[in-house]
N, C-alpha and C positions, 0 to 999 in steps of 0.2 A: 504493500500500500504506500510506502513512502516512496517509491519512483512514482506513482500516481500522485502525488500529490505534487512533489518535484518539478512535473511535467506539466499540470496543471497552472503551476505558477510561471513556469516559462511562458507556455500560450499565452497565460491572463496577460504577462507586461507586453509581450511580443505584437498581441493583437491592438493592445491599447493604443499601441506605437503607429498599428499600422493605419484603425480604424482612422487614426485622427487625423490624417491627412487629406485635403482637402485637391477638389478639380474643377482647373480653371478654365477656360475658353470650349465651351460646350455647345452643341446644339442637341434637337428632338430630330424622332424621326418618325412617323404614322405614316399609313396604308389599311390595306385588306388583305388577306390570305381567303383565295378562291381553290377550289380545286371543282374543276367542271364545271365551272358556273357558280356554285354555291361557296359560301362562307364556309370555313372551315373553323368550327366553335374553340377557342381554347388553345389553338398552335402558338409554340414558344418562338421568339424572336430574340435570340443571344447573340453579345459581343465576342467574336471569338476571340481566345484568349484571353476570357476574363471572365467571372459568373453575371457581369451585368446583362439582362434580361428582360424581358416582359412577355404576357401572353394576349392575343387575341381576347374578343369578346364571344360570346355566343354568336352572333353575326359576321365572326374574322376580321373585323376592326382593331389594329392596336398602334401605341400609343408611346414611345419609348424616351424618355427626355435625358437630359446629364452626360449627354455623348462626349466624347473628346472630339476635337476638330481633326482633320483630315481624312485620306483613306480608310476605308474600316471595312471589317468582314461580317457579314452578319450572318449566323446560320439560321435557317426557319425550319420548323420540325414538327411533327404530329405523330401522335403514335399512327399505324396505317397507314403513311404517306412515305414519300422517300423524302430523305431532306434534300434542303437546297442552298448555297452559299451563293451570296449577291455580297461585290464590292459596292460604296457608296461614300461619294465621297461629302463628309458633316463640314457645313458653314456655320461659324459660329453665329447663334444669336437667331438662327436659322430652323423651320420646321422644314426639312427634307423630306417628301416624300414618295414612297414606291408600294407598288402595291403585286401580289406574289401569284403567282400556278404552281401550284402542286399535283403531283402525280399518285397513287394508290401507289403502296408498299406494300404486295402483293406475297412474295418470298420473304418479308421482316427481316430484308438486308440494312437497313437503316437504323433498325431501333437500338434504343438506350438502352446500355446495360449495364452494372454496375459490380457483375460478382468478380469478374478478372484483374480488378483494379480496387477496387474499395472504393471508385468514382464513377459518376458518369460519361461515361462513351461510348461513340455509336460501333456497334459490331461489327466494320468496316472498318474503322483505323485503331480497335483493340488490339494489343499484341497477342493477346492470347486467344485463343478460340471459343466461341460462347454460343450454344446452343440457346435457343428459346422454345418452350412450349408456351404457343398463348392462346386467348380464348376462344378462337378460332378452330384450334383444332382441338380442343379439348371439348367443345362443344359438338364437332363434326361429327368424332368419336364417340357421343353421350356418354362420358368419362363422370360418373359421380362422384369418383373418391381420387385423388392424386394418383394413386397405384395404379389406375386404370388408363392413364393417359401419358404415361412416363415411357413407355414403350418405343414410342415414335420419334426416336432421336440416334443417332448411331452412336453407338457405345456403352447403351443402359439397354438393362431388363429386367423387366420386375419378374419374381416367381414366387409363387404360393409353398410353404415348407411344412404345409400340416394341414390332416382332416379335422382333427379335432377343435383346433381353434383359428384356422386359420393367417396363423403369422405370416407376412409376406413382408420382402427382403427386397431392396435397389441393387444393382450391380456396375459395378461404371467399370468400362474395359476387360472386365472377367470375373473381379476382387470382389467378395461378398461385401454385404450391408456394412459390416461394422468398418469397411475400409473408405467409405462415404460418409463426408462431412456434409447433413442436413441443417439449414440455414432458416430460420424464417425472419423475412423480413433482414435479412444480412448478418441476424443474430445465431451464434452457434448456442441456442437454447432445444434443441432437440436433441435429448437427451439418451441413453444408451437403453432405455424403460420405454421412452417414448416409439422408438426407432422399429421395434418388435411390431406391432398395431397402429402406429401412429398415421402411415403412410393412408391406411384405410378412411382413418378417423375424422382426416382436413377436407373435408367438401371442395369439388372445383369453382363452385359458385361464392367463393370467399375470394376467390386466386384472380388478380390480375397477371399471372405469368410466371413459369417458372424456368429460371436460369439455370442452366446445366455447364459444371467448365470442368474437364476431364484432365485429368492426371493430378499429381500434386499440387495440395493448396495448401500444405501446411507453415508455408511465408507467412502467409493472411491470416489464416483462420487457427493456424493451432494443431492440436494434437485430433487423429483422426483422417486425415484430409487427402491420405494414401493415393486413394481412387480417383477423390474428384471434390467438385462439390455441388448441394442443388438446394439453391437458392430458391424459397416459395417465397414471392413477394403478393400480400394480401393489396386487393382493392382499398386506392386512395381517393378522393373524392375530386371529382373534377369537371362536373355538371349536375345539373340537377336533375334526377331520372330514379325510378322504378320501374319495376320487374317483378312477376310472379311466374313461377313456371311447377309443374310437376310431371312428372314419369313414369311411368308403369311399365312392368318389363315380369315376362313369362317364361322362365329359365326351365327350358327341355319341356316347355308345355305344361306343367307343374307347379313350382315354385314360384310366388311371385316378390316381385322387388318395388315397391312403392319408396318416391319420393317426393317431395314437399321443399321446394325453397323460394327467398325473396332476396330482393337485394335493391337499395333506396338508397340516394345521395341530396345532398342538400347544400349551398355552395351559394355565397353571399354573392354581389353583383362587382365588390371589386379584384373576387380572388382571394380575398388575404381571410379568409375562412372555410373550414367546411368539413362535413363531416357524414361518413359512408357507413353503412348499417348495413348485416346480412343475418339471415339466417336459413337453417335446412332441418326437416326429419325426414328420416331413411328408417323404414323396416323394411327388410328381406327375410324368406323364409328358410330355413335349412333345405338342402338338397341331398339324399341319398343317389348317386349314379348308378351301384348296382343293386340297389335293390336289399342289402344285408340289413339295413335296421339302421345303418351308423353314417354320422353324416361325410361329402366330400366339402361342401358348401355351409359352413356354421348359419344358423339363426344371429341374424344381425340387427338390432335398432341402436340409432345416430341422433341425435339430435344436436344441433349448433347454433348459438349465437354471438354477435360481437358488432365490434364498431371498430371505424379508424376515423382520425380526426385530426387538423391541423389550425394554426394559430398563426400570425403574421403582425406579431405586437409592431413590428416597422420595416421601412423597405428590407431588409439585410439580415433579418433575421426571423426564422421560422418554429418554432414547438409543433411536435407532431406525437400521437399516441394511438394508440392500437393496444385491443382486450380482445382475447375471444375466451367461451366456455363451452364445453362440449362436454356430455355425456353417453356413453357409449354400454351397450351392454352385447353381449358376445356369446354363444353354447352352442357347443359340439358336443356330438359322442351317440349317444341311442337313448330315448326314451326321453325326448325332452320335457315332458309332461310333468314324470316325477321328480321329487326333491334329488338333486344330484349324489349325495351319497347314498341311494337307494336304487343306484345304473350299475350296470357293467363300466362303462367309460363317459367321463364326464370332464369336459374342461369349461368352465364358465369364469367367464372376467367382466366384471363392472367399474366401470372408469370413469373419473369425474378430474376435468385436467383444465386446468387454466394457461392460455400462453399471452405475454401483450410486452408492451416497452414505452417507453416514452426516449426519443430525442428531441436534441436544442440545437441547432445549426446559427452562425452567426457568421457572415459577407465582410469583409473590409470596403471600405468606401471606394469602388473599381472594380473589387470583386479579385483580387491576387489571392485574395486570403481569406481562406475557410475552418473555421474548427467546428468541431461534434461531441459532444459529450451525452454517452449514452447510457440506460441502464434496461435490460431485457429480464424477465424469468419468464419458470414454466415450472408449475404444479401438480402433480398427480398422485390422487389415491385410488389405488385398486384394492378391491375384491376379487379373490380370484378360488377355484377349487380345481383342484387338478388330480381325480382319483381316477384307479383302475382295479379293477379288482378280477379282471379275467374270468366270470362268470363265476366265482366264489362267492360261499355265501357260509364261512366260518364264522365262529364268531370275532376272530382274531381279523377276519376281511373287515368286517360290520367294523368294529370299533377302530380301524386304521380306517374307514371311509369314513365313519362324522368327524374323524377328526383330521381331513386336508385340504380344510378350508386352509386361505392364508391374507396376508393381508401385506401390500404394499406402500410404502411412501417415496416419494420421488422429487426433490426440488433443481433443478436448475437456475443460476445467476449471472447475468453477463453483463459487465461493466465495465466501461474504459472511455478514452479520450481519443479524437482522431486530428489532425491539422495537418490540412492542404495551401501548400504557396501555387500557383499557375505562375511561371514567367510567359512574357513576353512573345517570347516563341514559341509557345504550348508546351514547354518543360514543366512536369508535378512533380513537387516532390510531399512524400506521405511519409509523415511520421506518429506513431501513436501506442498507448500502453493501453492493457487488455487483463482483465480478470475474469478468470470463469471456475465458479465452482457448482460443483456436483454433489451432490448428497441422496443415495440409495439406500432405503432397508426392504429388504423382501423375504419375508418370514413365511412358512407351514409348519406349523409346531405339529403337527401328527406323524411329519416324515422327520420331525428334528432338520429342519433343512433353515437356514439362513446364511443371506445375505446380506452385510453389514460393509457399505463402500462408503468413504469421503474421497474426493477429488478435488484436488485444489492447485488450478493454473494461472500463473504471471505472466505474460508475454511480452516485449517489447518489439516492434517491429518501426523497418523503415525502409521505402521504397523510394525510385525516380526512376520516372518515365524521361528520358535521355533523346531528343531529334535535333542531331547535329543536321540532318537536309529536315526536306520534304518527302526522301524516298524513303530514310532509314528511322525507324524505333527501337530503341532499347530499353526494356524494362529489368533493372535491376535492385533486386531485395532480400530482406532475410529477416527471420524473426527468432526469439531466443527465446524460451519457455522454458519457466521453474515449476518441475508437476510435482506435488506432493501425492502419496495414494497411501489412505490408509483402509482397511479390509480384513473383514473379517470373512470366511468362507466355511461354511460348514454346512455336513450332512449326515447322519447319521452320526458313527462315532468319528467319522473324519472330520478335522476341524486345521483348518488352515491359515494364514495370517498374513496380511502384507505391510510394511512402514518403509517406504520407499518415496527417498526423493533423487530426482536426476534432474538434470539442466541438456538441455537440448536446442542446438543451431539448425536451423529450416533455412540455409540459401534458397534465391530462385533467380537462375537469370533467360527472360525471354528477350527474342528480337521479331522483328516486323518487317519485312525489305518489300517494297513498292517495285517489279519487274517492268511493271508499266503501270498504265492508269485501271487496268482491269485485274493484269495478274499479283497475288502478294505471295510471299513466303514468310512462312514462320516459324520460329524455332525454338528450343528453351531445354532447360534441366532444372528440376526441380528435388530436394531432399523432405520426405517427411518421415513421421513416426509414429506408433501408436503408444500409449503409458498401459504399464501392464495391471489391467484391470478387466473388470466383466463387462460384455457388450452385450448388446441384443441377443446372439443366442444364447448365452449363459444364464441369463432373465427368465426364459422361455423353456417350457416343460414339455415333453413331447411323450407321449406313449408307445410301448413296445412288450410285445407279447402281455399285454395286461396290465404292466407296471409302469409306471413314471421313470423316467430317463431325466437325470440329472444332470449337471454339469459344473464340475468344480474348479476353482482354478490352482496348480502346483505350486507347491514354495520355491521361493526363489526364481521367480516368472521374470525374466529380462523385458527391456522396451522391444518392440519390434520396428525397425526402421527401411525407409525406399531411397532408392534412386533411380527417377524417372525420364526418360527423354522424349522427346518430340517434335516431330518436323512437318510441315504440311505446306500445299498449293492451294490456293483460292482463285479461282475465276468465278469474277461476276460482271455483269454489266448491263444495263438498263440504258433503252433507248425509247422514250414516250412511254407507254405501257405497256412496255417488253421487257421481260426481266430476266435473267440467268444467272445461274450459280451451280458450280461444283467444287467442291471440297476433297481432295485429298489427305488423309494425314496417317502418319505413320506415330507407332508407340512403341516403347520400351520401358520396362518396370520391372526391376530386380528386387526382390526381400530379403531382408536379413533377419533371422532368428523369429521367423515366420510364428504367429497362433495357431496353434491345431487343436482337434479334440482327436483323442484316441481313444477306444472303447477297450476295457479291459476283458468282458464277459462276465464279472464279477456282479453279483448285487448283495447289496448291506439285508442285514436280518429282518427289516420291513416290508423286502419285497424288491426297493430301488434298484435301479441299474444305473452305475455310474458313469460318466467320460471326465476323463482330464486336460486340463487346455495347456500345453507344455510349448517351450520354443523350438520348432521343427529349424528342418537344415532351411534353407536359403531354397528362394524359386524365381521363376522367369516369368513374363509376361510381355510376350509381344504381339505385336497386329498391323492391322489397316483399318481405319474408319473410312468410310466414303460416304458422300450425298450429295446428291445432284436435283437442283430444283428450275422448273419452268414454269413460267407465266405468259401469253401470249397475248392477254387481254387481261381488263377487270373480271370475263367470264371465267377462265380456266385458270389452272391451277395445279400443277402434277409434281408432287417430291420423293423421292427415293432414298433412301438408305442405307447402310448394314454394315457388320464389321467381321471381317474373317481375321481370325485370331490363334495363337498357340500358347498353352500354359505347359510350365515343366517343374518340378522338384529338379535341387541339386543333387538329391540324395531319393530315394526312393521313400514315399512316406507314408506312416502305419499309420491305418485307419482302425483294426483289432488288431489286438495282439492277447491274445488266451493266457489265463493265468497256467502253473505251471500243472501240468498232469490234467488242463482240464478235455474232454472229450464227449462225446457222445454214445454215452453207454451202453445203449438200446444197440445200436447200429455197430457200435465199434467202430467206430470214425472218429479219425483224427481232426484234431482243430490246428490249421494253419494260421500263423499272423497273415492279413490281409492287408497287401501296399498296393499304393498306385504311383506311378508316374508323371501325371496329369492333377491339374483339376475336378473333382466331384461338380454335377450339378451346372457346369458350364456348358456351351456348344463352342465348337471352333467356327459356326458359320450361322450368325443370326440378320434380321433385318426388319425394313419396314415398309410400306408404302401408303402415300393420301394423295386423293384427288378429290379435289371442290369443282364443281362444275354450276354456274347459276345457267341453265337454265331461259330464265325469262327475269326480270327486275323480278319477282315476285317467289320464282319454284326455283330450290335450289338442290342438287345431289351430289352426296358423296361417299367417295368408296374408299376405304382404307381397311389395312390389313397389317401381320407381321408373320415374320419366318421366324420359327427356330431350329437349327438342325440339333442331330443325333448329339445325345450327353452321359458319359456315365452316371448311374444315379444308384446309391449305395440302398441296399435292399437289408434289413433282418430277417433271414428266413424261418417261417415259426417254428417251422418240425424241428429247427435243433437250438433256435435262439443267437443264431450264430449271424454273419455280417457277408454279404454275397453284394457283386457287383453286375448291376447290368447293363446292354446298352439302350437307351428309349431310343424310338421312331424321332421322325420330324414332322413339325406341326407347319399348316400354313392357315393363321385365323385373319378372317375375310369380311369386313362389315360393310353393309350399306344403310346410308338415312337419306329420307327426302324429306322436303320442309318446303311449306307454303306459307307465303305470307298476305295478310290482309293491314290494309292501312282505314282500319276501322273508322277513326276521326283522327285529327291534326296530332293530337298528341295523346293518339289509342291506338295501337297495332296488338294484332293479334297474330300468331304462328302455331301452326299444326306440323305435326313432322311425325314419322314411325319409319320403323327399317328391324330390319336383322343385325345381331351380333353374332360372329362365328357363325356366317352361313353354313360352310361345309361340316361343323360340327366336328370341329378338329379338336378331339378331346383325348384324355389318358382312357388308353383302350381296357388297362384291368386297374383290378385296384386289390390291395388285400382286406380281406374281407372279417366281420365276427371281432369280440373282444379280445382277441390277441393280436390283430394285425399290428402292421409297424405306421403309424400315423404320420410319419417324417417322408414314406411312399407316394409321394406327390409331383408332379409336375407338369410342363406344358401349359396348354392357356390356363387360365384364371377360370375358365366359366365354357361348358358347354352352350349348343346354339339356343337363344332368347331372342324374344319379338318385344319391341315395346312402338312406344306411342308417347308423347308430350305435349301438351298446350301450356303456351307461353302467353302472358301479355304483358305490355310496357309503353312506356312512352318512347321508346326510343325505336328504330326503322332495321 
């Protein structure tokens, strides 16, 4: 805390120094921003090279005063539009004015992003490379829950890792969940508890967009950031509009999924206020695929509320705040009717979680200089029960099943200072201090099982973006993080402990090179690492031949650390309302002193079965991301995807390994340790595709889809209990919607839409079946073929 406060007092004089500086021989500048004729409500008008700015009116009128005299570059931008830079040259004393055409931003090669840098920049002259998912296609997709729309980006894939409760996991480049730094709002408050359910839990209809930036980001964001990171930035307010919409959807003709959302903004006439409300409820019903009793699909109800809001006490300075609350309730297994210690298999989770922040932005007079000072958390209590009892019905079952209920607490905190200088030339430099602590307890007193973690991270980091031309960028930085971990671990009679502090350097340097005005190259290397501690899966309980599967972590657990590289081509170019874009990029990602879990065969006197998270040898991760998008008009719309990839152990890595003399009695069969070579659960060749097609002004369709090929996927087989590897098929799931719109009255539209999900019904062809199966036997799409249907209304077109 005392470099935070240190730091704080430097900004405070630094700023004082700068604010107070006064600009002499000024002119205004006013116009209108059109695109086809009409006013474009709300587009930003900035000095480039400086944060000074202004935004249009509802009618594209705006208004810019305090200019400096001479030359000047002005950028004009919209979300949905491409930008545009106009030189102009300011007379003093003078209103100068011009007035602007914009084009649709059709491929969202223009838009603002923020996660590659810790600022804002358009995804054309970021060094690094930034995926967007926004509401476009998230909406094409009828994507209810983040998870379901994360898909369609190359390099990520969501995959389901449980019947029973449905945990589902991100993957950026190959690397599971817990090697993705999840962000909301730029804040790393998603937490290692959150990360397991959480992805389900955030409605798209809160989401103005979600930033995807693949390879290390542990410079920026900290411990975690191996993979990548994905940035959910919630709805800010930015007109005043309403929205009601709901859902209905028929999974395999059976199961049905209802939802319920709104979403209202409210936005004063001069800007400098305003404030965006959402909310949603979702019940779905469980799904049995074959038939046995036991679900593939949990019973799921959602419910969400929240707000975002900002302040504008004077020109230069902004307070912004965001809340959301969300209650969630969850159950897998057979017999959902009765009290769940009275099932064969039962996993039930009830979760009540809070996530919001408040930040303070404050402009120097010109706009060179920006500081932030922010504070983020995120709260969660669960309920959860996690029994199995394998169709037993001793009395020693009974009284271990009333007693596995358990009970969760979960806090995250993220607090720190940020301060940006802009020179002259578009040089940033970023400097800023970072606190994030963690605090887990996750108790089932029936199984004697707890988890008892603090986390507690300082970071200091400092960047510059470096343009000695026009052609060339350099971004170089690092960040230094002091992690304390302290842990308790325990199960049974195993009881384990962690007090570990280590200090950790995250380098990152990327470049940008301009080959021409269409082609860029990019490059970088990036160091991260994770603190050794419990993630997502070690959180999460999974069933196997009846009994609960645990997961503890070893003594003496090292950090695990990357080194990442990466290189890619960008061709885009835009000529009227023609657009193109391809993407090359190549990766490389080495591990040191990797997490694993290794199963021993062993269970404690309860029942339990154990794994241990130990540091494996060293592995490789390399690939090709590609995507290529066209637009020919405002009508069409066609983008492509996918990433063919190789993972490899240094060393050959054990997935069982059998205690000593143990076998299969009956049979007289030997039990082998069981290695792979490879990654579990990944493919070497996945992808995506979307097409938006309007149609008529009014009817619009579109068809998206994704690929996954062939993956090992680690099997228990019941007959002996023991750990079998197989290979799964390849999936290709194929959606269509159409959507019609009525312009009821001026400011009443009304839209009807229905389609298929997973036309061809590309689903896991077996599944294991009965209170022993293995519930971690999951893969491929998310959801067999569903029909649904939405009406929407709103004031907006």
């Amino acid at each position: 805390m005392k470099y935070l406060a240190l730091l704080v007092l430097f900004l405070s004089v630094f700023i004082m120094h700068a604010y107070g500086q006064t600009t002499e021989n000024t002119g205004t500048l006013s116009g209108k921003v059109r695109a086809g004729g009409d006013g474009v409500p709300f587009a930003t008008i900035q000095l480039v090279g400086t944060n000074m700015g202004t935004n249009a009116d509802e009618q594209g009128n705006y208004y810019m005063e305090n200019i400096p005299v001479g030359q000047q570059t002005f950028k004009i931008s919209q979300v949905g539009y491409q930008s545009l830079t106009r030189q102009v040259e300011i007379k003093e004393g003078q209103d100068n004015q011009i007035n602007i055409n914009l084009n649709e931003d059709k491929l969202n090669l223009d838009e603002v992003v923020v996660s590659g840098t810790r600022y804002e920049l358009s995804r054309k002259e970021s060094p690094v490379v930034v995926n967007v998912v926004g509401k476009k296609l998230l909406n094409a997709t009828q994507s209810i829950a983040i998870s379901e729309g994360l898909n369609f980006q190359p390099g990520v894939r969501v995959e389901t890792n449980c019947q029973n409760c449905g945990f589902t996991q991100v993957r950026l480049n190959g690397l599971e969940g817990a090697y993705s730094q999840i962000l909301i709002n730029s804040r790393p408050i998603f937490s290692a508890l959150n990360s397991v359910y959480g992805l389900d839990q955030i409605p798209t209809n809160i989401v103005e967009r979600v930033e995807v930036v693949r390879s290390g980001g542990s410079a920026l964001y900290g411990s975690n950031a191996i993979g990548g990171t994905i940035n959910i930035i919630t709805r800010e307010p930015v007109e005043n509009t309403w929205e009601i919409r709901s859902n209905t959807a028929l999974i395999d003709g059976g199961a049905v999924d209802q939802t319920f959302n709104f979403n209202g903004s409210i936005v004063n006439e001069d800007l400098t206020s305003g404030v965006t409300f959402y909310g949603m409820n979702r019940h779905r019903d469980s799904y049995d695929a074959n038939g046995d009793g036991f679900t593939e699909l949990v019973q799921l109800e959602n419910t969400v509320l929240g707000a975002r809001a900002f302040f504008k006490p004077g020109e230069r300075s902004k307070i912004s705040v965001d809340f959301s609350a969300l209650e969630e309730y969850r159950r897998g297994g057979d017999r959902l009717d009765l009290a769940p210690h009275f099932t064969d298999i039962t996993e039930e989770l009830d979760h009540n979680t809070f996530f919001g922040g408040l930040n303070y932005e404050r402009w120097s007079r010109g706009g060179q200089n920006k500081v932030s000072i922010y504070v983020s958390a995120q709260g969660t209590e669960r309920g959860s029960y996690y029994g199995g009892l394998g169709g037993g019905r001793t009395a020693e079952d009974s009284l271990l099943a009333i007693n596995a209920y358990g009970l969760t607490e979960d806090l995250a905190v993220v607090a720190g200072v940020q301060y940006n200088h802009y020179f002259t030339n578009d040089d940033v430099v970023t400097v800023g201090v970072e606190n994030q602590t963690y605090d887990t307890k996750d108790e089932i007193q029936g199984y004697n099982r707890l988890i008892d973690q603090q986390v507690n991270t300082t970071g200091l980091f400092a960047q510059y973006e470096w343009k000695p031309t026009q052609r060339f960028t350099a971004l170089l930085g690092a960040r230094y993080d002091v992690s304390d971990v302290n842990g308790n671990y325990q199960i049974g009679d195993i009881n384990n402990t962690a007090d570990i502090n280590i200090g950790v350097l995250s380098p990152r340097a990327t470049l940008l090179y301009k080959i021409n005005e269409n082609l860029r190259f990019r490059g970088g290397y990036a160091r991260g690492f994770r603190a050794p501690q419990a993630f997502n899966e070690d959180l999460h309980i999974s069933s196997v031949g009846g009994e609960p599967l645990f997961v503890i972590l070893s003594e003496g657990l090292d950090k695990e650390t990357s080194d990442a590289f990466t290189g890619s081509l960008n061709y885009t170019k835009s000529v009227g309302l023609t657009q193109v874009n391809f993407l090359l990029e190549g990766f490389y990602t080495q591990l040191q002193n990797p997490f694993t879990q290794v199963s021993a065969g062993s269970v404690l006197p309860n029942g339990s079965i154990v794994e241990e998270v130990r540091n494996g040898e060293g592995a490789i991760v390399s690939g090709i991301n590609f995507e290529g998008g066209y637009s020919p008009s405002s009508k069409f719309t066609f983008q492509l995807g996918g990433t063919a990839q190789q993972t490899s152990y240094n060393e050959s890595q054990i997935l069982f390994e059998p205690e000593e003399g143990a076998s299969d009695a009956e049979n007289v069969v030997a039990v082998n340790t069981v290695t792979v070579d490879e990654f579990v659960r990944t493919p070497n060749l996945y992808g995506y595709f979307t097409t938006f097609y309007n149609v008529t002004d009014a009817f619009t369709v579109d068809l998206t889809g994704t690929y996954t090929g062939s993956m090992i996927v680690p099997r228990v087989v019941s007959e002996t209990g023991f750990l079998d590897l197989i290979d799964s098929e390849s999936f290709l799931d194929v959606n269509i919607k159409a959507s019609y719109h009525f312009d009821v009255a001026e400011d009443f539209h009304l839209e009807l839409s229905g389609g298929v999900k997973n036309i061809f019904n590309s689903y896991q062809p077996e599944f294991d079946s009965g209170p022993e199966r293995d519930s971690d036997f999951i893969y491929g799409p998310m959801a067999p073929r569903s029909v649904f249907i939405s009406v929407k209304i709103g004031n907006l077109h």
